[in-house]
C-alpha positions, 0 to 999 in steps of 0.5 A: 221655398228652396229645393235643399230645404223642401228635400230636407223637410221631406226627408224628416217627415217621411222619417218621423211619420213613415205611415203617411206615404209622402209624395216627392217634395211633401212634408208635413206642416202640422200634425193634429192629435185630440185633446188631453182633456178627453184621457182625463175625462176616461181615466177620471170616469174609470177611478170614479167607478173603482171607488164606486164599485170598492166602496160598494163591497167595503159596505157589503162586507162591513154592515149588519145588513149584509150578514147574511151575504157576509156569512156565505159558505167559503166558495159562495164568499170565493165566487162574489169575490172572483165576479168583484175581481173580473169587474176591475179587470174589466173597467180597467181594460174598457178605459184602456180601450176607450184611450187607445181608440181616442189617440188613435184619431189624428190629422196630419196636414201636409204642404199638398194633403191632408191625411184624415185617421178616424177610429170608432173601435179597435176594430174600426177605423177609416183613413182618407186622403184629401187634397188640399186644392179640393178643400172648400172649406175650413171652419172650427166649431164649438158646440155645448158647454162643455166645448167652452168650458174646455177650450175644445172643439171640432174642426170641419172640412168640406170639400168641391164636388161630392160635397163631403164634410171631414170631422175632427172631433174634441181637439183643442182651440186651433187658432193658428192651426186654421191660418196655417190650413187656410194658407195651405189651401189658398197657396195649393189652389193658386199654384194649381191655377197657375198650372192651368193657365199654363 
């Protein structure tokens, strides 16, 4: 590739992405985020505990069963109330936690590195770095029913030397995305080879 045009790649990349900390003639080829099926899967889970939960109080307040409750002094009735508000507040708040972690997992593959951000909990979250010429291998698993039914899966690298395996977990079938990686990694392996030899 022509130096104007690697200058000019670099330059977007580091602009677009000014977390990643790009060397001299780096860029990135592909950016890697989880699928938009796992957003679905939470807010779906969260609507179906609303309804749960206001279905629950709607039977608590209308049946012959439940006079008594129904039937509380004032501040008991304020008191169920309150704790039925605090529920919704909280369900609401845990899916948007659980979406803000989940986006905050991602790849970033670049022409030399990959840039690895794994988040467990907003207060959890590790970042690795790995050059491509020390990747071994690449592969893409699907494991359950769900993982076919969806079309996602979770993309392994494993790496020479201390044998570390990298996980990217629930992203969507990266058909192009492995041919891209795979071609990164043989194009870094050969120029370093090369180098060597020199």
């Amino acid at each position: 590739m022509k130096q104007g045009l690697v200058n000019l790649r670099h330059d977007r990349s580091s602009k677009d992405f000014p977390n990643l900390n790009l060397v001299a003639d780096e860029y990135v080829e592909l950016a890697i985020t989880r699928s938009r099926i796992g957003i679905i899967f939470i807010w779906t889970a969260v609507a179906a505990i609303f309804v749960v939960l206001t279905a629950a109080l709607f039977t608590l307040l209308t049946t012959e069963a439940s006079e008594s409750i129904v039937n509380l002094n004032p501040t008991a009735k304020s008191y169920l109330y309150f704790i039925i508000i605090i529920l919704y507040i909280f369900i609401f708040v845990a899916g948007l936690v659980s979406a803000t972690v989940y986006n905050r997992n991602k790849l970033f593959i670049t022409n030399k590195r990959i840039f690895h951000f794994s988040a467990n909990s907003l207060f959890s979250q590790s970042n690795s770095v790995i050059d491509l010429v020390s990747i071994e291998d690449v592969s893409f698993i699907q494991a359950g029913l769900a993982d076919y039914i969806f079309k996602i899966g979770t993309i392994r690298l494993s790496t020479v030397g201390d044998e570390t395996t990298y996980t990217f977990k629930y992203i969507d079938t990266p058909h192009d995305e492995l041919k891209v990686i795979l071609d990164l990694v043989h194009i870094n392996k050969d120029k370093d080879s090369t180098e060597e030899t020199q």
